[in-house]
C-alpha positions as CSV (number, residue, x, y, z in Angstrom):
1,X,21.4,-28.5,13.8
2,X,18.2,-27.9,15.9
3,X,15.6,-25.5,14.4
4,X,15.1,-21.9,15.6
5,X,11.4,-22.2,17.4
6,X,10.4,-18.7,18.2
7,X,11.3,-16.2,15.6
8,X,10.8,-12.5,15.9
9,X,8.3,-11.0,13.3
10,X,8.8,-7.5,14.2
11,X,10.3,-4.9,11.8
12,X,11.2,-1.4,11.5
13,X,10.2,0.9,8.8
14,X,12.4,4.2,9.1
15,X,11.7,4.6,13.0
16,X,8.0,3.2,12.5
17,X,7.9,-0.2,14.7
18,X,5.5,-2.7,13.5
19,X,4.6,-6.3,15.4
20,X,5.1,-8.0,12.0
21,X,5.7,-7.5,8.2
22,X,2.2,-7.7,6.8
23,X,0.3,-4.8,6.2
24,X,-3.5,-4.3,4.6
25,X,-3.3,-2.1,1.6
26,X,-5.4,0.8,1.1
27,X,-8.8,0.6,0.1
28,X,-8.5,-3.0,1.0
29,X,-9.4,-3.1,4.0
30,X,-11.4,-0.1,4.6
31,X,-11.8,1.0,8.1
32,X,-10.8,-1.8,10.2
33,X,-14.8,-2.5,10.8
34,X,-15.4,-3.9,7.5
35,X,-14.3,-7.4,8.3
36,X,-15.9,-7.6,11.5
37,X,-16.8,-11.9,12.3
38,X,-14.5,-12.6,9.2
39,X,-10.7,-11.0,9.8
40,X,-9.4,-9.5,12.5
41,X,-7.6,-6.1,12.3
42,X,-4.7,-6.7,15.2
43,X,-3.3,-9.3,13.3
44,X,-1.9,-7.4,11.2
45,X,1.7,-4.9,11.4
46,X,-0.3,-2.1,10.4
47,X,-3.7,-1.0,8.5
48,X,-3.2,1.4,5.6
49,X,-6.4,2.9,5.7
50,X,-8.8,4.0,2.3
51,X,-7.4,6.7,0.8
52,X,-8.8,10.2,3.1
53,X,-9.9,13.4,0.9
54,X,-10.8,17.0,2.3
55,X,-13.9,17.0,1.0
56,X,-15.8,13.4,0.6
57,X,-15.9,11.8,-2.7
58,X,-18.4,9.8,-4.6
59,X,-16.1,8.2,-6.6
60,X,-16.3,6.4,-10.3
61,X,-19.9,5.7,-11.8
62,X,-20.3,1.7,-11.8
63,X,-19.5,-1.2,-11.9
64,X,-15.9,-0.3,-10.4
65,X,-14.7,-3.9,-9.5
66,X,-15.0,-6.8,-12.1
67,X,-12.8,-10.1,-11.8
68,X,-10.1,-11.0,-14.3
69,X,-8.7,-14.2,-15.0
70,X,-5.9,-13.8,-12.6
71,X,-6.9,-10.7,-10.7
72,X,-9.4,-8.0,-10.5
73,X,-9.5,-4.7,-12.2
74,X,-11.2,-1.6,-10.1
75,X,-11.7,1.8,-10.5
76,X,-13.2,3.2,-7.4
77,X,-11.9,6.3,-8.0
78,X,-10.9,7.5,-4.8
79,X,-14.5,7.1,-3.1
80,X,-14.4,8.3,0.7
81,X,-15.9,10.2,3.2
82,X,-13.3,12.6,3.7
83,X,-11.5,13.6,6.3
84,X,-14.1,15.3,8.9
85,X,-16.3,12.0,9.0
86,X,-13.3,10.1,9.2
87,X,-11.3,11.6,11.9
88,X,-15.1,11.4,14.2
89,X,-16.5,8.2,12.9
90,X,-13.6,6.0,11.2
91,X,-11.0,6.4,13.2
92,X,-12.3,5.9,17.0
93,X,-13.4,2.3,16.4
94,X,-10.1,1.9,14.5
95,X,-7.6,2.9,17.3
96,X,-9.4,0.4,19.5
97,X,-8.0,-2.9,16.7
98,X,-4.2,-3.0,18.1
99,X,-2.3,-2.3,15.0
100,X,-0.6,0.7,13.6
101,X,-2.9,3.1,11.8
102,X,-1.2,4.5,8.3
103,X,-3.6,7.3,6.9
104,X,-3.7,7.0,3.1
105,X,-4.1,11.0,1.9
106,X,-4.9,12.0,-1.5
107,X,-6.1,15.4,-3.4
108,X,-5.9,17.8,-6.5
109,X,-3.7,20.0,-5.6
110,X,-0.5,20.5,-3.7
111,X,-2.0,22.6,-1.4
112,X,-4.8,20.0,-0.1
113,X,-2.3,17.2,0.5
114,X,-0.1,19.7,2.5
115,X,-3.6,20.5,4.1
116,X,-4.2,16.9,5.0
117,X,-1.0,16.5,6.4
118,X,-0.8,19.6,8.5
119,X,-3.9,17.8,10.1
120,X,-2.9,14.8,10.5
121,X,-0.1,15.4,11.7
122,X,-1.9,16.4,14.8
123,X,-3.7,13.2,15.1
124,X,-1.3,11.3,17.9
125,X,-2.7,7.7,17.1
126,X,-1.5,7.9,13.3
127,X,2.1,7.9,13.1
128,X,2.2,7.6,9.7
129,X,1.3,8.7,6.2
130,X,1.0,7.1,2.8
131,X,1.1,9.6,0.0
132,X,-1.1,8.2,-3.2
133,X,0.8,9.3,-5.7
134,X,-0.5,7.0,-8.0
135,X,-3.9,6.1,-8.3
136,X,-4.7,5.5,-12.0
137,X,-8.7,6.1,-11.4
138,X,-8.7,9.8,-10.7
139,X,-8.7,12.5,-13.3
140,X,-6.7,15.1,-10.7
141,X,-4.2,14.8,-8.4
142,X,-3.3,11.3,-7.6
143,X,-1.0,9.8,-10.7
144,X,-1.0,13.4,-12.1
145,X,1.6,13.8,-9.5
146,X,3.2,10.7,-9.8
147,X,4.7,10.5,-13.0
148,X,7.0,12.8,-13.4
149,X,10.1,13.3,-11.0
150,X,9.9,16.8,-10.6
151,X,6.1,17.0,-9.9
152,X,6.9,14.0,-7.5
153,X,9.7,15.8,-5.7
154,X,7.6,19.1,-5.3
155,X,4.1,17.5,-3.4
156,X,6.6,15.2,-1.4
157,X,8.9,18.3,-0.5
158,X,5.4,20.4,0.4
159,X,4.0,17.3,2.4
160,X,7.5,16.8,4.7
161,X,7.3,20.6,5.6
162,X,3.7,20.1,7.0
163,X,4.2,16.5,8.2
164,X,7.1,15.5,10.7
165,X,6.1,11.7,11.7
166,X,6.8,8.9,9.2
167,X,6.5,9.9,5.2
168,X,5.4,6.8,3.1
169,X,5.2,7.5,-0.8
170,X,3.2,5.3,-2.8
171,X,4.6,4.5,-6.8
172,X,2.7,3.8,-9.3
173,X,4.5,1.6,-12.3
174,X,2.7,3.2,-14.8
175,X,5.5,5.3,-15.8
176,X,8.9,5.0,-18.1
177,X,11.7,5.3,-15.2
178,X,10.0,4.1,-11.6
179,X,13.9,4.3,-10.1
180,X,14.0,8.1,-11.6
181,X,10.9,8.8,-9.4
182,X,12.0,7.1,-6.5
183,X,15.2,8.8,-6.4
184,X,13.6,12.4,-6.7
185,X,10.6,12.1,-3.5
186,X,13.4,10.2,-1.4
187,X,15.6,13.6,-2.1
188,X,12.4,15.5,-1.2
189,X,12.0,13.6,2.2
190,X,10.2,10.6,1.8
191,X,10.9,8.2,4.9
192,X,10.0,4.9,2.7
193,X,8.2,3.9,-0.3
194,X,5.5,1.3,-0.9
195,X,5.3,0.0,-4.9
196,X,3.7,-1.0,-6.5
197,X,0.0,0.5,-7.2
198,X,-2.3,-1.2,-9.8
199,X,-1.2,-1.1,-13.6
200,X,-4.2,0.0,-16.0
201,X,-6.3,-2.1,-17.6
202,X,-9.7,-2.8,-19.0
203,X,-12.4,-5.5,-19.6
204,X,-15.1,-5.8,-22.0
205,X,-18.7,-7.3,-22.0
206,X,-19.1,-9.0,-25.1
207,X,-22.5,-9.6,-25.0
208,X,-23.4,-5.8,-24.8
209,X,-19.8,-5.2,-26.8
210,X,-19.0,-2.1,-23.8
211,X,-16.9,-1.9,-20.8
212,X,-17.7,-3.7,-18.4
213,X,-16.2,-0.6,-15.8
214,X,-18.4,2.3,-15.7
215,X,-14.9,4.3,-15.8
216,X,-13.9,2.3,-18.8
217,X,-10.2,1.2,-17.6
218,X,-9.5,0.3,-13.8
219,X,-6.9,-0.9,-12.1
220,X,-5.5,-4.2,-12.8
221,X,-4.4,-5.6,-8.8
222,X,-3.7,-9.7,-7.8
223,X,-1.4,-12.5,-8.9
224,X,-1.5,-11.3,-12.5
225,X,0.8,-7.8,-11.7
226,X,3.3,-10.1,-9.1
227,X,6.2,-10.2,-11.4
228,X,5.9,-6.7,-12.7
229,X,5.9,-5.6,-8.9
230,X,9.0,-7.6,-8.1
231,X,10.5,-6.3,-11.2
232,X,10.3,-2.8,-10.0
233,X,10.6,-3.3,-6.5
234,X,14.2,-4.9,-7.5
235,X,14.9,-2.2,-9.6
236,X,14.3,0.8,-6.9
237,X,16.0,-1.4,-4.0
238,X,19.5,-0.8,-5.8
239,X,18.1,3.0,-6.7
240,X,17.3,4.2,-3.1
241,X,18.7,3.8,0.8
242,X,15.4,4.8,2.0
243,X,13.2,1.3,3.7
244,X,10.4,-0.2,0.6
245,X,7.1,-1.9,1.2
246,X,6.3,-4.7,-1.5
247,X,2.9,-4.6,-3.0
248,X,1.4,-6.3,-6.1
249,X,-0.3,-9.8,-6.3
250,X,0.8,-10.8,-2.6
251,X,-1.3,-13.8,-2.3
252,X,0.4,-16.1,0.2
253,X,3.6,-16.5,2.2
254,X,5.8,-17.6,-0.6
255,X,5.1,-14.2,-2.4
256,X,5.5,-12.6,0.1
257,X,8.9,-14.1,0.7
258,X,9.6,-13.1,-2.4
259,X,9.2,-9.7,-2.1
260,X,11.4,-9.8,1.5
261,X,14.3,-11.3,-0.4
262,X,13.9,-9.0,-3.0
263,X,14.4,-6.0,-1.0
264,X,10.9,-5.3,0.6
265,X,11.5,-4.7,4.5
266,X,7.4,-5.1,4.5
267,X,4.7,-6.1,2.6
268,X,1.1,-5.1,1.8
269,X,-1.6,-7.3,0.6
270,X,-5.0,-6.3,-1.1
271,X,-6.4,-8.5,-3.6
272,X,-5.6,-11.8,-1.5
273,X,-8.0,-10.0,1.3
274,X,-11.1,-10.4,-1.0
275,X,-10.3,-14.1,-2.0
276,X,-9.3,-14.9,1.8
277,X,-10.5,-12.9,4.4
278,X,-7.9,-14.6,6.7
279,X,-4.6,-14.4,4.6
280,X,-2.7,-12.4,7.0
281,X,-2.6,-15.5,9.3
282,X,-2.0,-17.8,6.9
283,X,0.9,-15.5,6.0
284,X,2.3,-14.9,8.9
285,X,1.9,-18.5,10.0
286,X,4.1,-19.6,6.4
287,X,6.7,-16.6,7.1
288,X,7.5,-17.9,10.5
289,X,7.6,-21.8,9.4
290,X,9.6,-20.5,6.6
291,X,12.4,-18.7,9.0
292,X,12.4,-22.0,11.3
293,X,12.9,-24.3,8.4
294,X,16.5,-21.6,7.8
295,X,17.0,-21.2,11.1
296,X,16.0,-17.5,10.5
297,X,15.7,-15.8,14.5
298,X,14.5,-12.6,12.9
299,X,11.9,-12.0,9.7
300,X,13.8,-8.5,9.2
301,X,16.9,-10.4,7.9
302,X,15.1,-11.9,5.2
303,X,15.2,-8.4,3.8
304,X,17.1,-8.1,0.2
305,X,19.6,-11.1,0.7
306,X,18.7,-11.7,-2.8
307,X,21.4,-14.0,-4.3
308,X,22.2,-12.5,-8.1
């Protein structure tokens, strides 16, 4: 049989059309200037940008990123220059990369994530939203929200009032029942959900016998988390109808085939940005050889034909 040769990397997240399935996760890829000489921000679907407060934030006393053995653990805590410097500084240079901007919006309170959104929603070159739900580094907001269904359903249900383009919730899989919480924000208006955030952890410094994170626990991202993200991604793709994003230890094609078949109609990578500044185009380059090897015409179809 003679082998597909151009295959169609373009998907569809609930109306939002992307150029291909890989995405840069938040706080991964800062502002799209970061990388500049190393990466390149077109080639990816879409940037998700650092996570944008009100007010600026200083973020966790250091050291906020050490290396694990199969991973890295950080606890930024939100850091950012909030959302006046961003929408003047950040984002001009970033509309300018060719790729979909996704605002990442965090804050205490329901009221200053409706507040975000009501502004962004005004913003014409960001036609989407990721809602952090589930940052474990933050003593407010964030995971405080996240945990619980019905504190879940309520900030989603507040944001979709304010908000009428594309409504991304971001699960954290620090919780008892991840499908439970899935189930209430898509019933609140979520559009899709990305899963999963870091899990907590911690490292000590033996020598000094403390933590080696100023914060004390971090988040635990890379290789190490993979099979706890499938796990949960699996789980919520037979819980909701809504589209998922796969996130968690993404770290070259194959993953992130795994995370397509497993129901993921994109994926995000974070960690695999640090080790390899050019991972998207390896990616991409292993998804399409991948879909030519099957005689695949279109990467969306990969999309949970999980055989169980």
């Amino acid at each position: 049989m003679k082998k597909v040769k151009t295959i169609d990397l373009r998907v569809s997240i609930a109306g939002l059309e992307l150029k291909n399935p890989v995405i840069a996760a938040s706080g991964t890829f800062g502002y799209g200037a970061e990388y500049s000489g190393l990466a390149e921000p077109g080639d990816f679907g879409a940037i998700i940008t650092k996570t944008v407060t009100l007010e600026p934030r200083p973020g966790n006393r250091p050291p906020r990123i050490c290396e694990t053995s199969c991973g890295m653990l950080n606890s930024i805590g939100l850091a950012n220059v909030g959302f006046a410097v961003f929408r003047e500084d950040k984002l001009p240079a970033l509309i300018k990369k060719n790729t979909v901007i996704i605002a990442n919006i965090a804050g205490n309170t329901i009221e200053e994530y409706v507040e975000l959104a009501a502004r962004l929603n005004k913003i014409s070159d960001i036609p989407a939203l990721e809602l952090n739900i589930s940052c474990p580094n933050v003593k407010l907001g964030g995971i405080a929200f996240g945990t619980d269904p019905a504190s879940a359903a309520a900030l989603t249900k507040a944001v979709r009032r304010a908000y009428k383009k594309t409504l991304i919730v971001k699960l954290s899989p620090n919780v008892s029942d991840i499908a439970g919480i899935a189930r209430a924000v898509e019933s609140s208006g979520a559009d899709a959900l990305s899963l999963i955030n870091t899990l907590y952890g911690m490292a000590v410094d033996i020598k000094k016998q403390r933590p080696v994170l100023g914060n004390i626990t971090g988040g635990l991202s890379g290789p190490a988390i993979k099979p706890v993200a499938l796990y949960n991604l699996y789980k919520v793709h037979h819980s909701v109808k809504i589209p998922l994003i796969g996130l968690g230890g993404i770290m070259d094609h194959r993953d992130a085939l795994e995370f397509m078949i497993t129901g993921a109609a994109a994926v995000q990578i974070g960690t695999a940005n640090f080790v390899n500044p050019s991972a998207v185009k390896d990616i991409l380059s292993g998804l399409a050889g991948y879909c030519r090897e099957n005689d695949i015409t279109r990467i969306k179809n990969l999309t949970g034909i999980l055989k169980c």
